[in-house]
C-alpha positions, -999 to +999 in steps of 0.1 A: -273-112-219-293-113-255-318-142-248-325-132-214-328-093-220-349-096-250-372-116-226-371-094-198-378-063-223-412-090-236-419-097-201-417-058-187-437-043-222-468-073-214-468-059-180-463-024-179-501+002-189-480+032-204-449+032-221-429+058-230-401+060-252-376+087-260-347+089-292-325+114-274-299+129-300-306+116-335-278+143-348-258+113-330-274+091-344-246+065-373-268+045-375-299+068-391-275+090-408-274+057-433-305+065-441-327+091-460-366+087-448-384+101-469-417+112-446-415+120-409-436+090-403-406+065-417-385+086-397-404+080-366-406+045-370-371+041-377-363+059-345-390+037-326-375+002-337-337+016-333-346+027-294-363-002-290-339-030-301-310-014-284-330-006-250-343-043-252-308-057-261-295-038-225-318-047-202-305-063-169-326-093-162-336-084-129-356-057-134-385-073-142-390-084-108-392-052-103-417-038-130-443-012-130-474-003-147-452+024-160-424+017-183-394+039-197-380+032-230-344+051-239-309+044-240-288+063-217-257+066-241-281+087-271-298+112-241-280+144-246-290+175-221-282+211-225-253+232-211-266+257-188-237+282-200-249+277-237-288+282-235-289+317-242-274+304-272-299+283-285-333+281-292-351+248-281-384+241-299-408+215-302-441+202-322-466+182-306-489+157-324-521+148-299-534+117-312-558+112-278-585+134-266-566+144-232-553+174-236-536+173-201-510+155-222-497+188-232-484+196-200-470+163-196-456+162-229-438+196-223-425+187-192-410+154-203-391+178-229-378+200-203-363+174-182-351+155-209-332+189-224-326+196-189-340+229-196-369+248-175-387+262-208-391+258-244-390+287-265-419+275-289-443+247-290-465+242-325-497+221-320-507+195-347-545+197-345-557+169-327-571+138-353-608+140-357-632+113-373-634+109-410-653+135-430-652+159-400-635+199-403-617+214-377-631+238-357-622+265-330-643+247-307-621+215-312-590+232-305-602+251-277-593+227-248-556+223-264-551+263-265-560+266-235-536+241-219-508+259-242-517+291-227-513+278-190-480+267-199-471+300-215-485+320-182-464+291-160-434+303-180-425+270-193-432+283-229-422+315-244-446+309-277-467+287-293-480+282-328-503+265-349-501+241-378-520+238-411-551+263-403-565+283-431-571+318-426-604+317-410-595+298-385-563+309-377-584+346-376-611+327-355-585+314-332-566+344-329-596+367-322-605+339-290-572+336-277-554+354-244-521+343-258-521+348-294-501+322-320-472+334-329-465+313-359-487+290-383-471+264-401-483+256-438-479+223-455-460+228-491-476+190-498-507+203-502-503+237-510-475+253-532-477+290-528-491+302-496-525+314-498-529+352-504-556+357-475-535+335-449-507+360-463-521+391-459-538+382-419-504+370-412-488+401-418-511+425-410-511+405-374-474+394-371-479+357-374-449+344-389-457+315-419-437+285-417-434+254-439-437+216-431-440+184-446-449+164-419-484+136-433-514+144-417-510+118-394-476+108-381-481+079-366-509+057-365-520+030-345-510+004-366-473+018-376-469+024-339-479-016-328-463-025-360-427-008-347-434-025-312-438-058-327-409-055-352-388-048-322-400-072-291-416-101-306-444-117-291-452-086-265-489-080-271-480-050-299-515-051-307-534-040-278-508-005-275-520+031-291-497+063-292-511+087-269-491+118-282-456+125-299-432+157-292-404+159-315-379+186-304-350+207-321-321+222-302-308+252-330-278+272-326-295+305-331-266+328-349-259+298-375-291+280-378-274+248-370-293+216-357-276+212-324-299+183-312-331+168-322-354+139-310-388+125-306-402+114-272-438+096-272-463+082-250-482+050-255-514+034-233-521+002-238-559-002-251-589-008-226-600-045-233-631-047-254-662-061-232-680-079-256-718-077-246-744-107-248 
């Protein structure tokens, strides 16, 4: 079925508007385990190509006469859910990178990972500020509109918490003063700073924010690593007009022995408004 599979897949990514494409269980994973990535973002994109060679190499023909504007991207042998009798057992968390301005994602995003764990709510979700234009700061009135989405969730009961990632302390203070639901946790990048600053410190203790570490790069995945992975993958399938939307990467954790039970990425990509060009 190779020839004719790897054309379909072309034939269904030219059609389709939004894609989206999900890892499952890397723990699973022989294949990555081969590998060390240094970065998140090589990890990423080694996830990316992997999914999308093997979902291409699988697909029946046929479907494209049935194609959408919408099109799934996943293997059904990597998906893994959660046992119902073990979730009391685990805590399931997640970090979501925005990369578009529509913070409705969030919802979306956080729904996808529920159904994919087979769960009805995560127990955290950290935001990754959303990208902003070169030579710009963040600011509480840019993160606003995500909060608030966040805090929906958590009064919808599909969260329990959610955190923050890589705000200094006046922020994280400005943020926390705004709020209705408070972050519970801000994670600090070690890259980029090696002891954790002494007024972040002291706000996070005095107002039981837990400090966590990362080292995920500012940006995880551009633009052009994302139609780069596309067009390493399916050859000839208009990689160049696609842009991530937004990327949750999820963690199942055994929580009386810290153990990674599962973890995997799932993403959303819209393909590009074509450029008028005027007179």
């Amino acid at each position: 079925m190779g020839t004719d599979s790897t054309a379909a897949a072309r034939s269904l990514v030219t059609r389709a508007a939004t894609l989206y494409l999900q890892t499952g269980n890397m723990m699973n994973w022989g294949r990555l385990k081969k590998k060390c990535p240094t970065a998140g973002s090589e990890e990423l994109q080694d996830c990316i190509r992997t999914t999308l060679n093997e979902w291409s190499a699988r697909i029946n023909p046929e479907l494209v006469q049935e194609s959408s504007q919408t099109l799934e991207c996943s293997v059904s042998q990597a998906m893994e859910t959660l046992n119902p009798e073990e979730r009391e057992e685990m805590k399931v968390s997640a970090k979501l990178f925005v990369v578009s301005s529509d913070q409705s994602s969030i919802r979306h995003a956080v729904d996808m990972a529920c159904s994919t764990l087979s769960v009805t709510q995560l127990d955290s979700v950290i935001l990754a500020p959303p990208p902003l234009e070169d030579g710009a700061s963040l600011t509480l009135e840019n993160l606003q509109p995500y909060w608030r989405e966040l805090e929906r969730l958590v009064w919808d009961k599909k969260v329990v918490a959610i955190g923050t990632s890589d705000l200094d302390k006046p922020l994280l203070e400005q943020l926390y003063l705004w709020a209705q639901v408070k972050p519970n946790s801000n994670q600090v990048n070690l890259a980029s700073c090696c002891i954790m600053p002494p007024d972040l410190t002291a706000f996070a203790k005095e107002f039981d924010i837990q400090l966590l570490t990362h080292s995920d790069p500012k940006e995880l995945l551009s633009e052009e690593m994302f139609q780069e992975a596309l067009g390493d993958s399916i050859e000839e399938c208009q990689a160049q007009e696609w842009s991530p939307s937004w990327i949750l990467r999820y963690s199942v954790i055994v929580k009386t022995r810290g153990i990674i039970k599962s973890k995997g990425y799932i993403l959303q990509a819209q393909r590009k408004a074509p450029t008028i060009n005027s007179l």
